[in-house]
FIKOLKOL-130244 format. One record per residue (C-alpha): residue in one letter; z, x, y; residue number from 1. Coordinates in Angstrom, 1 decimal, padded with zeros to 4 digits. Example, Ala and Ser with C-alpha at 12.3 -4.5 7.8 and 13.67 -1.06 7.14 Angstrom:
+-------+--------+--------+--------+-------+
: lomar :     zz :     xx :     yy : lumpa :
+-------+--------+--------+--------+-------+
:     A :  007.8 :  012.3 : -004.5 :     1 :
:     S :  007.1 :  013.7 : -001.1 :     2 :
+-------+--------+--------+--------+-------+
This chain:
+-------+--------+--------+--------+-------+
: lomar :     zz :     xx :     yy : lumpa :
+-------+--------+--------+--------+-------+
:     X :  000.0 :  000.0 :  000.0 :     1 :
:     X :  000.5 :  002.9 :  002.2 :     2 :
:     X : -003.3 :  003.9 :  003.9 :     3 :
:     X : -004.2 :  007.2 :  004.4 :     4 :
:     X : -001.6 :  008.9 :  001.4 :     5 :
:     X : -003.4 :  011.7 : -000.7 :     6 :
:     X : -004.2 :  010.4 : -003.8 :     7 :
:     X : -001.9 :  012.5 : -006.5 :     8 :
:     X : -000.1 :  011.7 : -009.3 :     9 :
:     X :  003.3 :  012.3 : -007.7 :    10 :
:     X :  004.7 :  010.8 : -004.6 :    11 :
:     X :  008.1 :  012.2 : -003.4 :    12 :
:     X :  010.7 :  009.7 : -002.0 :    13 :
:     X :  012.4 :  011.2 :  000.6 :    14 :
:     X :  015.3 :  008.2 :  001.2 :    15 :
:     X :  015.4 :  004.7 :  002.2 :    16 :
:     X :  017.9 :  003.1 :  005.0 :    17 :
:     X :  018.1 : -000.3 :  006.4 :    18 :
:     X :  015.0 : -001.0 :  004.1 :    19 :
:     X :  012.8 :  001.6 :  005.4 :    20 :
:     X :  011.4 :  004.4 :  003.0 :    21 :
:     X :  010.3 :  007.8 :  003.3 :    22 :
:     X :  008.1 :  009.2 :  001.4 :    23 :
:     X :  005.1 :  012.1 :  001.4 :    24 :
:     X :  003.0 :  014.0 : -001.3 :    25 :
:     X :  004.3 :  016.1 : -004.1 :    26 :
:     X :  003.9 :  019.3 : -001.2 :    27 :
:     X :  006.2 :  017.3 :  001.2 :    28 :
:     X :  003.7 :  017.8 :  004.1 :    29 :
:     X :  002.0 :  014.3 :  004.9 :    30 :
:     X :  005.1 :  012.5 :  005.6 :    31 :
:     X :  005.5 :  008.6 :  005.8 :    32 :
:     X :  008.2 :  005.9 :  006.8 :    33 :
:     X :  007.3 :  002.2 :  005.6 :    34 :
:     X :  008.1 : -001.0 :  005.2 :    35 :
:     X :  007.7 : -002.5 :  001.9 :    36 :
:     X :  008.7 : -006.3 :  003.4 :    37 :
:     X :  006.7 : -006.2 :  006.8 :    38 :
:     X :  004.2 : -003.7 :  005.0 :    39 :
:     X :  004.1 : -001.6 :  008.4 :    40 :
:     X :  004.2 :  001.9 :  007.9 :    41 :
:     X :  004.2 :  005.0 :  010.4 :    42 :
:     X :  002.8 :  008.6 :  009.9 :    43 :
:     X :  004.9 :  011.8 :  011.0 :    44 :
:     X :  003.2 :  014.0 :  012.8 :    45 :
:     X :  003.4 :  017.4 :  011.1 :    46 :
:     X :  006.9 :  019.5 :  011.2 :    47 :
:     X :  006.3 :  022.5 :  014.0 :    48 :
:     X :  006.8 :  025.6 :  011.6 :    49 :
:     X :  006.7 :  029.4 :  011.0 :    50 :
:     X :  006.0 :  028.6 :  007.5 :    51 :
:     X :  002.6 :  029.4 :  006.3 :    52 :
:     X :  000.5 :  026.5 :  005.2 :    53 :
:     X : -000.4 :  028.2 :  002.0 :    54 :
:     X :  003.5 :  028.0 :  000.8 :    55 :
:     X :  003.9 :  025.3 : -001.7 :    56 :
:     X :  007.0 :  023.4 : -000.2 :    57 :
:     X :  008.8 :  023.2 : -003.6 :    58 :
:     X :  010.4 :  025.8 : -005.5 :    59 :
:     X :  007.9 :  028.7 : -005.2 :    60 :
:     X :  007.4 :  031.7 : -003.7 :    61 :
:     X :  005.5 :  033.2 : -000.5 :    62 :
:     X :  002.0 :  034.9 : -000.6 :    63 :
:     X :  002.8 :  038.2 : -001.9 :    64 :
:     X :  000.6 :  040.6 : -000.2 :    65 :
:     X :  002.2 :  039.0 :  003.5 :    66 :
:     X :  005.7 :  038.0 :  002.2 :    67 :
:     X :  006.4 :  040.5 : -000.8 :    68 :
:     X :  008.4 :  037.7 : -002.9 :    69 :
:     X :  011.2 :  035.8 : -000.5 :    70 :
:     X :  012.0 :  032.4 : -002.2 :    71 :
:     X :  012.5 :  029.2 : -000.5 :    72 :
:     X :  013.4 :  025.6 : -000.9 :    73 :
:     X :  012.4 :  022.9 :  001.2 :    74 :
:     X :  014.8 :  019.4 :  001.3 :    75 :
:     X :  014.9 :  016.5 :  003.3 :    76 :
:     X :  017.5 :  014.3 :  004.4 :    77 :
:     X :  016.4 :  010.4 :  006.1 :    78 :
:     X :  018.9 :  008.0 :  007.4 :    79 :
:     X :  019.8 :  006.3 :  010.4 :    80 :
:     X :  021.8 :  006.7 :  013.7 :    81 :
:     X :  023.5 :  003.7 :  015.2 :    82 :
:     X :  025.0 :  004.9 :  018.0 :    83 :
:     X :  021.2 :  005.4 :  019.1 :    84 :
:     X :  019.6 :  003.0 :  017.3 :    85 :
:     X :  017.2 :  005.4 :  015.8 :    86 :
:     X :  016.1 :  006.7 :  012.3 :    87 :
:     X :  016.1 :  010.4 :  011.7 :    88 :
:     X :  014.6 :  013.0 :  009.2 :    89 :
:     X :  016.0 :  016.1 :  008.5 :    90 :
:     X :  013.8 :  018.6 :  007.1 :    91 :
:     X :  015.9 :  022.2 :  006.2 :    92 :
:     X :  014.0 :  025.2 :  004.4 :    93 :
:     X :  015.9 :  028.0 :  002.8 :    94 :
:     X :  014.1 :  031.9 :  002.4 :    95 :
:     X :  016.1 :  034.2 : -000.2 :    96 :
:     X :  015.1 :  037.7 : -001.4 :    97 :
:     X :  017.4 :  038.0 : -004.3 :    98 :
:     X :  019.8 :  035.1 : -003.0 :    99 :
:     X :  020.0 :  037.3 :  000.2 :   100 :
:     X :  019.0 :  034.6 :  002.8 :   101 :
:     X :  015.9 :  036.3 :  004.8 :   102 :
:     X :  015.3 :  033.2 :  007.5 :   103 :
:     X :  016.3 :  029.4 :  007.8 :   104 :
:     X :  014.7 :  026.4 :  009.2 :   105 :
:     X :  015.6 :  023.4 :  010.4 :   106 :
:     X :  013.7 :  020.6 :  012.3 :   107 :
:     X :  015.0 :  017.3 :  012.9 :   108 :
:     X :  012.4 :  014.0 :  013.5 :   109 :
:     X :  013.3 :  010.7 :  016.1 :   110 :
:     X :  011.3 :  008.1 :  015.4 :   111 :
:     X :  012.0 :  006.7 :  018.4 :   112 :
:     X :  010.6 :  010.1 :  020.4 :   113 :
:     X :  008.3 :  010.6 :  017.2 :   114 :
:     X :  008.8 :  014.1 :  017.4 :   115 :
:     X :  010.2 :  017.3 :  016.2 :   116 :
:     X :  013.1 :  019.2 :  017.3 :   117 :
:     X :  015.2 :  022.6 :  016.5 :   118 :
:     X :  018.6 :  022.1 :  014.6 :   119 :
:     X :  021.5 :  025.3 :  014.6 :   120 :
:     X :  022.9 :  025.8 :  011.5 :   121 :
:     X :  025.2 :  028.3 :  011.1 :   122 :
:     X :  026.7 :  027.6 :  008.2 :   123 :
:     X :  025.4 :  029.7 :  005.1 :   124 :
:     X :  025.2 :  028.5 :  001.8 :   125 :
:     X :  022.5 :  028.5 : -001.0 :   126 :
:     X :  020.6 :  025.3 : -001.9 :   127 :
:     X :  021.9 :  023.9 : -005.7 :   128 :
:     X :  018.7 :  022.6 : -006.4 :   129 :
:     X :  015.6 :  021.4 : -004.6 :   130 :
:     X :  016.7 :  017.7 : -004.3 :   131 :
:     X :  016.9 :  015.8 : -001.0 :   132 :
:     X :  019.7 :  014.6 :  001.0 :   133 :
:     X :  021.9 :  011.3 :  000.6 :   134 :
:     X :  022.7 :  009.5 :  003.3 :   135 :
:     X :  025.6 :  007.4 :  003.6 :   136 :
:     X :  026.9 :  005.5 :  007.0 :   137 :
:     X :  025.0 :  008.2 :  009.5 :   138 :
:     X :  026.0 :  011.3 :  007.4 :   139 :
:     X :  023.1 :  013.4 :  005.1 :   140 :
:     X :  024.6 :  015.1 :  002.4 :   141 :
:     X :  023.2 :  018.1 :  000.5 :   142 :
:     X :  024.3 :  019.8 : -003.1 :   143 :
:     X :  025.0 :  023.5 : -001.9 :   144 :
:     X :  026.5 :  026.8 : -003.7 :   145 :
:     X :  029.1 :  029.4 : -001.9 :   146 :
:     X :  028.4 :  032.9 : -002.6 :   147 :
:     X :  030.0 :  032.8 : -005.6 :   148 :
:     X :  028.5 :  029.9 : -007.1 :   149 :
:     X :  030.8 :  027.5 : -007.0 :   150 :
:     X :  029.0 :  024.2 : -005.9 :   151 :
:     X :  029.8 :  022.9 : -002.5 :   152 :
:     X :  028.3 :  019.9 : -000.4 :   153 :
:     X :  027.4 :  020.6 :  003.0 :   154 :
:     X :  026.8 :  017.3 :  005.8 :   155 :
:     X :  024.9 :  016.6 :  009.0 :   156 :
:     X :  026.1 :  014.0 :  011.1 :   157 :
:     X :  023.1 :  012.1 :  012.5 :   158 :
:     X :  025.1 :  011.3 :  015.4 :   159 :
:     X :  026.4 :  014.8 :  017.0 :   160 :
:     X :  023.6 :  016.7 :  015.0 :   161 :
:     X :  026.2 :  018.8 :  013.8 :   162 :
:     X :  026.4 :  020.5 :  010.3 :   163 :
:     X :  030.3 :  020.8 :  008.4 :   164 :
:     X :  031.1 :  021.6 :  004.4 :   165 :
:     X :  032.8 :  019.2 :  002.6 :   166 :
:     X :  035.6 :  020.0 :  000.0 :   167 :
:     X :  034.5 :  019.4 : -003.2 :   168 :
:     X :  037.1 :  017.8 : -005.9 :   169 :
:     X :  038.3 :  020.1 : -008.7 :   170 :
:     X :  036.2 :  019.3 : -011.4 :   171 :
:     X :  036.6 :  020.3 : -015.6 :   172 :
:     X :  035.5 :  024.5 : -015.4 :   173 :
:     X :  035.5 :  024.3 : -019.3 :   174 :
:     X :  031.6 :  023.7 : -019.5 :   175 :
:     X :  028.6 :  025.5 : -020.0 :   176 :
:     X :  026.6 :  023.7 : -016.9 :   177 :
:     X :  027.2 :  020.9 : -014.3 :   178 :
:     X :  024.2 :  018.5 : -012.9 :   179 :
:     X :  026.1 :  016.6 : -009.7 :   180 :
:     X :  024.4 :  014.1 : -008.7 :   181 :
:     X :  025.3 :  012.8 : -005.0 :   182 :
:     X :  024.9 :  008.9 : -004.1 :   183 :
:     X :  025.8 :  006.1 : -001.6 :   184 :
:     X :  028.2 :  003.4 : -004.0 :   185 :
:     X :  029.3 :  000.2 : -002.1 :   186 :
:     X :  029.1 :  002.4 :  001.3 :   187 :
:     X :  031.2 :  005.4 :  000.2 :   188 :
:     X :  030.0 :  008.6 : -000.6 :   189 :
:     X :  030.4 :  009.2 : -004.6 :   190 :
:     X :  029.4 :  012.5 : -006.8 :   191 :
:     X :  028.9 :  012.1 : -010.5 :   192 :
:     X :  029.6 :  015.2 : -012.6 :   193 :
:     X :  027.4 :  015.5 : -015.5 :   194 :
:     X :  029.4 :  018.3 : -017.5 :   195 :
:     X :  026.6 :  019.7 : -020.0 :   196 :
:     X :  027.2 :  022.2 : -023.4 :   197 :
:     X :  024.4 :  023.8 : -024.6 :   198 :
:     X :  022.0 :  022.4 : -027.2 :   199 :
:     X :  018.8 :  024.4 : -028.4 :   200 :
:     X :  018.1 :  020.3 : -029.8 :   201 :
:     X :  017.9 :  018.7 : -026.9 :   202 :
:     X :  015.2 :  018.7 : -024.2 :   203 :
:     X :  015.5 :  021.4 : -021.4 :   204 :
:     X :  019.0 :  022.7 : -024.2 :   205 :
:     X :  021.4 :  021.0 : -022.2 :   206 :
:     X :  023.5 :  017.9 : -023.6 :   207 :
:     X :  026.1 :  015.6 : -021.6 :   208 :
:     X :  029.4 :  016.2 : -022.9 :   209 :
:     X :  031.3 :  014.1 : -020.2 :   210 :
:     X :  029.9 :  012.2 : -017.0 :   211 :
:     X :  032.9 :  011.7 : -014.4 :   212 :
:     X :  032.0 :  009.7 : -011.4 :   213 :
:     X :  034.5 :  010.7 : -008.0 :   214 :
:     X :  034.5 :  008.3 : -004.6 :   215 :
:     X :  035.2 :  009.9 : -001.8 :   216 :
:     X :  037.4 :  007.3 :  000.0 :   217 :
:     X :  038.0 :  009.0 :  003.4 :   218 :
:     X :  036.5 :  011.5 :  005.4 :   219 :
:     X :  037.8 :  015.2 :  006.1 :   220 :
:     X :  040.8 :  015.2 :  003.4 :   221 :
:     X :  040.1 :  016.6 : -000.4 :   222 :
:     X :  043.1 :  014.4 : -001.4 :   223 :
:     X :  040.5 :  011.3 : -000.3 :   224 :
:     X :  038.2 :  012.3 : -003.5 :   225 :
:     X :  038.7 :  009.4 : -006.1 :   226 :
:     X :  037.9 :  009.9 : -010.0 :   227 :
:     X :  036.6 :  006.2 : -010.7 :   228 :
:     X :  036.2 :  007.0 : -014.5 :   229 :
:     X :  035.1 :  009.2 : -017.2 :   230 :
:     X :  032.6 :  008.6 : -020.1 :   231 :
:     X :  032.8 :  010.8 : -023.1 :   232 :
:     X :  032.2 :  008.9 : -026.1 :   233 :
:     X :  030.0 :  010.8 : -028.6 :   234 :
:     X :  028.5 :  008.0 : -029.8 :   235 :
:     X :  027.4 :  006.9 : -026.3 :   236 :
:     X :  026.1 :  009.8 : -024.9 :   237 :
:     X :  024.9 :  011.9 : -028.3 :   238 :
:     X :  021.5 :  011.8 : -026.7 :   239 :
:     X :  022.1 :  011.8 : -023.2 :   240 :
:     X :  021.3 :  014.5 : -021.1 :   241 :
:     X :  022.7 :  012.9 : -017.8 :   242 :
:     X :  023.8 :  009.8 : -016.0 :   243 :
:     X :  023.2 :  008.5 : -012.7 :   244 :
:     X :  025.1 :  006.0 : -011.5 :   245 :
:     X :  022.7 :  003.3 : -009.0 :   246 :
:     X :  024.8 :  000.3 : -007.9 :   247 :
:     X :  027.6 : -002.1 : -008.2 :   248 :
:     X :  027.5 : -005.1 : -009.7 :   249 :
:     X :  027.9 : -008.3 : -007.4 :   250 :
:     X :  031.5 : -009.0 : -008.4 :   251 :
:     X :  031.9 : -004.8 : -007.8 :   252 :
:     X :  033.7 : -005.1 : -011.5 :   253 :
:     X :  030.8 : -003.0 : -013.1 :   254 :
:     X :  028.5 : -000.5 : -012.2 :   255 :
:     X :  024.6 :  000.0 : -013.5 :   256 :
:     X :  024.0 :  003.2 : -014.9 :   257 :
:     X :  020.8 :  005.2 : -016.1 :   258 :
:     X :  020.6 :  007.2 : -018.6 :   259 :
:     X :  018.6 :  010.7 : -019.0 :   260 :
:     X :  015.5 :  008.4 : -016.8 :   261 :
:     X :  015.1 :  005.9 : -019.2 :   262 :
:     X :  017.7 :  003.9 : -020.2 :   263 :
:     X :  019.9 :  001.3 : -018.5 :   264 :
:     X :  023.3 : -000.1 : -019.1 :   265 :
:     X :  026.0 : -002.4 : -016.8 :   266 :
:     X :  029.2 : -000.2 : -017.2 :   267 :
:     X :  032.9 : -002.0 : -017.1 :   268 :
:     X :  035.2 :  001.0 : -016.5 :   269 :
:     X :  038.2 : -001.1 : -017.2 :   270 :
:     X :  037.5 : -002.5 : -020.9 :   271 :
:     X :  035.0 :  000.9 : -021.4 :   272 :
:     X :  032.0 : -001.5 : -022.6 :   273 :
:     X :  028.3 : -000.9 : -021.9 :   274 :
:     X :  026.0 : -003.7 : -021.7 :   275 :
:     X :  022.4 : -002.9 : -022.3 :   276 :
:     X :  019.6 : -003.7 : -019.6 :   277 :
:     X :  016.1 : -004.6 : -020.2 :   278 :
:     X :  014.5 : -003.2 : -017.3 :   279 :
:     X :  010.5 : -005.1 : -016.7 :   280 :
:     X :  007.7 : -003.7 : -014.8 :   281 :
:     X :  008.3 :  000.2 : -015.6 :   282 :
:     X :  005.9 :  002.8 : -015.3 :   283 :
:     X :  004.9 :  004.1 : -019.2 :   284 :
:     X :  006.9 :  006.4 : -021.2 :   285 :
:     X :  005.2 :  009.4 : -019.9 :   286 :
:     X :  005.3 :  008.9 : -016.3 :   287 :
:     X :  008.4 :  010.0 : -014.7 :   288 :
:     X :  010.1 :  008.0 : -012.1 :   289 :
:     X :  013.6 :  007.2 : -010.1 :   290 :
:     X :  016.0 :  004.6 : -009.9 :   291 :
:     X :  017.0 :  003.7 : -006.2 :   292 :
:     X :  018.3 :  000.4 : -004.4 :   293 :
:     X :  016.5 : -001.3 : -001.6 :   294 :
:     X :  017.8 : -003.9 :  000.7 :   295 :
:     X :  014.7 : -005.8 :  002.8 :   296 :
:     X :  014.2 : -005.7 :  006.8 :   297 :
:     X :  012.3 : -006.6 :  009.1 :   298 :
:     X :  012.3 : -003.0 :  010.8 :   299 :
:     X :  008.8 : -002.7 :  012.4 :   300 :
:     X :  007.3 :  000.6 :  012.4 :   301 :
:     X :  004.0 :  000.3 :  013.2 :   302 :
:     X :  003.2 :  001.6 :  017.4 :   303 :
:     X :  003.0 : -000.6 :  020.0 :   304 :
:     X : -000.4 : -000.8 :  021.1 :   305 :
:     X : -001.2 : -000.8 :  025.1 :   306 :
:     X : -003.2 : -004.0 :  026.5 :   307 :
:     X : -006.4 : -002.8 :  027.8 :   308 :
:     X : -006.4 : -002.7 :  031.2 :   309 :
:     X : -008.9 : -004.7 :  033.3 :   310 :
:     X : -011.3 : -002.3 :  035.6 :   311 :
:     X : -011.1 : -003.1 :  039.2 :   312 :
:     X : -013.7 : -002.7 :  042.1 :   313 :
:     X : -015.3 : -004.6 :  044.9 :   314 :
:     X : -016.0 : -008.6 :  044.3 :   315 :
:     X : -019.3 : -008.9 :  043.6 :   316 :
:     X : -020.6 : -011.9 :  046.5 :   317 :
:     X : -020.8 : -014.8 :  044.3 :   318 :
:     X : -021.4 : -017.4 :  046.9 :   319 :
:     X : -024.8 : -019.8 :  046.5 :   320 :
:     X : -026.7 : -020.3 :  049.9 :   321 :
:     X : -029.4 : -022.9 :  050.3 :   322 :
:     X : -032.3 : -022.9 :  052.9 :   323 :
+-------+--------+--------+--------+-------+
């Protein structure tokens, strides 16, 4: 539905507020917002950069005869500002030579301006993984790593523009991996810890040995993090590779849950039951997609279009005379 999109088999999704999406090509350079319920739609102007055009956005790595080998990740974080009644995009790359940090950009995008703008960050930490921001009640939030690995997530308040580093909850150290995956629950900010053991059987040799879900309940105190349950049962998850958790139930009594891409289930974390979801209207078994919510609006995005103007010059003498 949205004109003018490069035809590829992959289309990123970038984030959706207020029931506007944003979304671009698998390179995250042509960059779109639109409405799926008023079906209007607006295209970003490009992101000002130093970048080369011939860097793949994604996890790659720079030309080698100009950039010797300096890795980079590119995320973005969408969401909305209400104190100035304005969506934003957030677009931060990352440029490592052996996880020393050789340059960093950062651009923000108004739509109200509909333009680009410079961003200070001065606070250092490695991407966790090339996966785009969450945005929860004017706040992005991005997976991160300290210098010593330990994962971290760092914030940008769409309001004062202003990056800070959240404290993370003390999660179980006894695993071989961790896959945290960040999400906006009920309007709090919630992290589920897929802790993974390794498995040569299962795809990518990873296997979920316990999923714990933790709701942050207030802002700026560790002691606000929340652990709103755990699932480990082998029987459950002997297959699983990791959970994501995607919304509340109406009552708020259960929560749906997807498992390894591909399965659903309504979870009751007070009796411990799954219940099973036939999800209609999937793409095939071989075609990967997310799971995301979407509430409708009537946000228009299209630009306003100037009346033409009516030339002026002297009156023509339209007056009849009769001999």
């Amino acid at each position: 539905p949205v004109n003018h999109l490069p035809t590829h088999p992959t289309i990123q999704f970038l984030g959706s507020c207020n029931g506007v999406v944003c979304i671009s090509d698998r390179y995250k350079k042509t960059l779109y917002l639109y409405n799926p319920s008023t079906k209007t739609q607006r295209l970003i102007p490009p992101v000002p950069s130093s970048i080369p055009d011939d860097v793949d956005p994604l996890l790659t790595k720079y030309n080698p005869n100009v950039y010797k080998s300096v890795d980079h990740i590119t995320v973005f974080g969408f969401g909305f500002d209400s104190s100035s009644d304005d969506y934003k995009l957030l677009r931060v790359i990352e440029c490592y030579e052996e996880r020393v940090q050789m340059g960093r950009e950062v651009r923000l995008y108004s739509l109200k301006s509909n333009s680009w703008k410079n961003v200070v960050d001065e606070l250092i930490y490695y991407p966790n993984q090339p996966f785009d921001g969450v945005h929860v009640n004017g706040v992005l939030y991005f997976l991160v790593t300290n210098e010593g690995g330990t994962a971290m997530v760092k914030s940008f308040d769409l309001k004062t523009e202003i990056f800070s580093v959240l404290d993370m909850f003390d999660y179980d150290k006894g695993f071989d991996n961790y896959n945290f995956v960040l999400t906006d629950l009920g309007g709090c900010f919630c992290v589920l810890a897929n802790c993974l053991k390794h498995d040569f059987n299962m795809p990518f040799g990873w296997k979920l040995g316990r999923a714990d879900l933790w709701v942050r309940k207030e802002q700026g105190k560790k002691e606000s993090w929340v652990k709103l349950f755990s699932i480990s049962d082998p029987v459950r998850i002997r297959n699983v590779s990791s959970i994501r958790p995607v919304v509340y139930s109406k009552d708020g009594g259960r929560i749906l849950l997807e498992f390894s891409g591909s399965m659903f289930f309504w979870y009751d974390w007070v009796s411990n039951k799954f219940e099973s979801v036939e999800a209609t209207g999937l793409p095939p078994g071989d075609c990967p997609f997310d799971t995301y919510t979407f509430v409708g609006s009537l946000v228009p995005l299209e630009t306003e279009k100037k009346k033409p103007t009516k030339k002026t010059g002297p009156k023509k003498n339209t007056h009849k005379y009769s001999l």
